[in-house]
N, C-alpha and C positions, 0 to 999 in steps of 0.2 A: 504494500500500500504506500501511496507516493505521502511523503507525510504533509505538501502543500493540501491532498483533498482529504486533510482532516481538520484542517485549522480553521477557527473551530466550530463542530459541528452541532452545538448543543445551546445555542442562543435560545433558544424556545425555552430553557428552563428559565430564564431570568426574567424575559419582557414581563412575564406573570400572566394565569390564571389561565387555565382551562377548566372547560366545564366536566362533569362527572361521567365514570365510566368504570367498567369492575375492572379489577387486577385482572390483569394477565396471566395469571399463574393458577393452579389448581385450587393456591387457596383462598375464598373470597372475603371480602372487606369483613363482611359482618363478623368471620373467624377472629379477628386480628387481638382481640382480648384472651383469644388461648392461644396464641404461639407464644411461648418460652422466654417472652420480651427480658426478662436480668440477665440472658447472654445472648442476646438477638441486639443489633442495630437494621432498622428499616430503613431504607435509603427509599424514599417516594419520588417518582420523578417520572415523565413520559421517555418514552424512548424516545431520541434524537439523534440519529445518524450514528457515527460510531464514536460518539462519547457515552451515551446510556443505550446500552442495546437489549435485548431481549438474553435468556439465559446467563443473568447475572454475570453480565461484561459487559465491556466499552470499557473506553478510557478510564473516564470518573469513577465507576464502579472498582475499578480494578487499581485506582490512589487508592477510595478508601475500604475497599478489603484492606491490605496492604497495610493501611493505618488501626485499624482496630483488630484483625487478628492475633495479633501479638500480646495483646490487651486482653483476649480472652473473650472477643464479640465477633462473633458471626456478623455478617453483612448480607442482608437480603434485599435485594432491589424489588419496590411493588409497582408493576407499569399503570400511573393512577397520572387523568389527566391534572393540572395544576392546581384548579381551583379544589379540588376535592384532595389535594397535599396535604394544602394547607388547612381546611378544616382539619383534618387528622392531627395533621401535626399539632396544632394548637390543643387538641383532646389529647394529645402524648399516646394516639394509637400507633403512630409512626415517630421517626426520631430524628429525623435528618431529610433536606433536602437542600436545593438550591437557591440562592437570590443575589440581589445586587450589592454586593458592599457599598457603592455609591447610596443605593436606597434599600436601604434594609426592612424590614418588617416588624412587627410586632414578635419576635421569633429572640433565642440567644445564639447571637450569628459569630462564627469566627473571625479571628484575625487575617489569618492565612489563607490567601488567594491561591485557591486551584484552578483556574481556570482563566480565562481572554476572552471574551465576544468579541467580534469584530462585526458591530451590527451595520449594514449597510442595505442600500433601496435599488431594486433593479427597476428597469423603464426600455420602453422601446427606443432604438437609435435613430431612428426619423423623428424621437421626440428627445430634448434637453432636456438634462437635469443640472443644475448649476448650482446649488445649496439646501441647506433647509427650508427656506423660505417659497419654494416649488411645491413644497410638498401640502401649502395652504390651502384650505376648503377644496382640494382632491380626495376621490376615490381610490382610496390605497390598501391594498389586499396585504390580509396577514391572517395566519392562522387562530383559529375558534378558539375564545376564551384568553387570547393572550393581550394584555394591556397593551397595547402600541403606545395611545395617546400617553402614559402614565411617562413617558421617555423623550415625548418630542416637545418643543416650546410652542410649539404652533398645531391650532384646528385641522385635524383631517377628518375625512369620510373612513372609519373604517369598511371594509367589505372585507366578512369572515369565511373564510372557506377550511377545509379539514384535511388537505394535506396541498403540499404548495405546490404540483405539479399542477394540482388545478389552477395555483393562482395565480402562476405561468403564464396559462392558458387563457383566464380572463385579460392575463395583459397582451397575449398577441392579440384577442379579439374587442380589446376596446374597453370591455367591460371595467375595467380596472386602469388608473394615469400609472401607480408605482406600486411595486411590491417590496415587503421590508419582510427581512429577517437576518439572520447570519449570514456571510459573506460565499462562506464553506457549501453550508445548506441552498443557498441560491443557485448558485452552480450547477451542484448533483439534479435541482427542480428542472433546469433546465435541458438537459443533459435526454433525461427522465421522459418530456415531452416530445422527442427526437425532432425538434425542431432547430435552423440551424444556429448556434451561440452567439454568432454572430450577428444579429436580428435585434440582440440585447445589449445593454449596456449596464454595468454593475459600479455603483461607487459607494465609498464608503461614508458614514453618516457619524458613527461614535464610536468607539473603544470602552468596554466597560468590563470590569471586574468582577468575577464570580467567588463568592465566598459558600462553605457550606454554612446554611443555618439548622437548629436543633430544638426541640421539643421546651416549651418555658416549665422545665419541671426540674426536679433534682437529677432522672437521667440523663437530660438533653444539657444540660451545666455539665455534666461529667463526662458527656461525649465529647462537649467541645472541648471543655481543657484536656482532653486525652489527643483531640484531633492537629490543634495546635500545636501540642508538645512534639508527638511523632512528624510532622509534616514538617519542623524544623530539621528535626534530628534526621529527617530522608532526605534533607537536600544536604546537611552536612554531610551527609553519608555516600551522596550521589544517588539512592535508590530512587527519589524520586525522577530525577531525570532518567534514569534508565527505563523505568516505568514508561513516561509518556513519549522516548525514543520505541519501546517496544509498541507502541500502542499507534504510531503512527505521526507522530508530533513532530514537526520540523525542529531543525537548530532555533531558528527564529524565535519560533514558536515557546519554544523550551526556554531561550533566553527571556522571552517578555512576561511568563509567570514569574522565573526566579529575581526578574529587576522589580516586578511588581509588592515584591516579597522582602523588597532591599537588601537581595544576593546580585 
């Protein structure tokens, strides 16, 4: 895997909020007060390309294994769209998920940045984009349940669609001026729709920081200072970079979590 078409792929966890939907795995929501939670962490998050993937991997998934087994916690990934996370999360049925360290939640969010969005707006090439300010009182497609507006200074029209090759699709046909999400993810949408790339145009809009956040209880306090402490000690150590080298992650890439991290 080229590690440019990984970087990075998992913006969808931060813009925030999707609507509800069961796990993905055999066991369902309602279960989640009898799994084994004093050696379980649940990592809630939708799948996103190959940062959070089905079959407990992706990138993210596989930092924080990595960070909590050692620790004596299992790592269960539950594929739960966002807005339904963060209900859990905030009930302490889950323990961990994603958000913005720029805008954090009501949530106890770590210090230590795992990850880079590189959020950016595609648009057709027979049409301009030239800043933010393009993007005013427009129809701009973005995935179901995810706060756009909660990121931009400026009014848009959301238009929600539920996976982005469709909202591709509304922008070859009109339907849609721009489409926002990760830079990574835009690409593969494109790609997806076998139309030719060239047709598009991709620029970038913000750079933003993902931090894990964790349950407001006494587990989700002890996961984060446990999360913190190990995500130092793996980059003093190098595992962590070897992690998101195996995983797909450019040098670049690798370099701009560990500067983010002031390594």
């Amino acid at each position: 895997m080229d590690g440019n078409d990984v970087e990075m792929t998992f913006c969808n966890f931060f813009i925030t909020a999707l609507a509800v939907l069961a796990l993905a795995s055999p066991v369902q929501a309602a279960q989640y007060k009898e799994w084994p939670l004093p050696n379980t962490c649940i990592f809630g998050m939708p799948v996103s390309g190959h940062a959070v993937m089905k079959g407990n991997t992706g990138l993210i998934t596989e930092i924080l294994k990595a960070v909590f087994l050692p620790e004596g916690y299992e790592l269960v990934h539950a594929d739960l769209p966002y807005r339904r996370v963060l209900s859990e999360l905030a009930a302490g049925n889950i323990h961990c998920t994603l958000d913005l360290k720029e805008h954090p939640r009501e949530a106890v969010a770590a210090k230590t940045v795992i990850a880079i969005c590189e959020l950016s707006v595609a648009y057709v090439r027979t049409q301009s984009f030239e800043d933010m300010d393009d993007l005013t009182g427009q129809k701009v497609a973005c995935l179901h349940g995810y706060d756009i507006q909660r990121l931009l200074p400026v009014e848009i029209k959301p238009q929600t669609v539920y996976d982005l090759t469709s909202a591709i699709l509304m922008l070859d046909r009109g339907h849609a001026k721009f489409v926002i999400d990760d830079a990574t993810l835009l690409k593969e949408a494109i790609q997806e729709t076998k139309i030719p790339s060239n047709a598009f145009g991709i620029a970038p809009l913000m750079s933003l920081d993902i931090v894990p956040v964790f349950s407001p209880d006494e587990k989700g306090r002890r996961l984060r200072d446990i999360y913190d402490r190990r995500m130092q000690k793996m980059i003093a150590s190098g595992e962590l970079q070897r992690i998101m080298s195996e995983n797909g992650l450019s040098k670049v890439g690798i370099q701009n979590v560990l500067k983010a991290n002031g390594h």
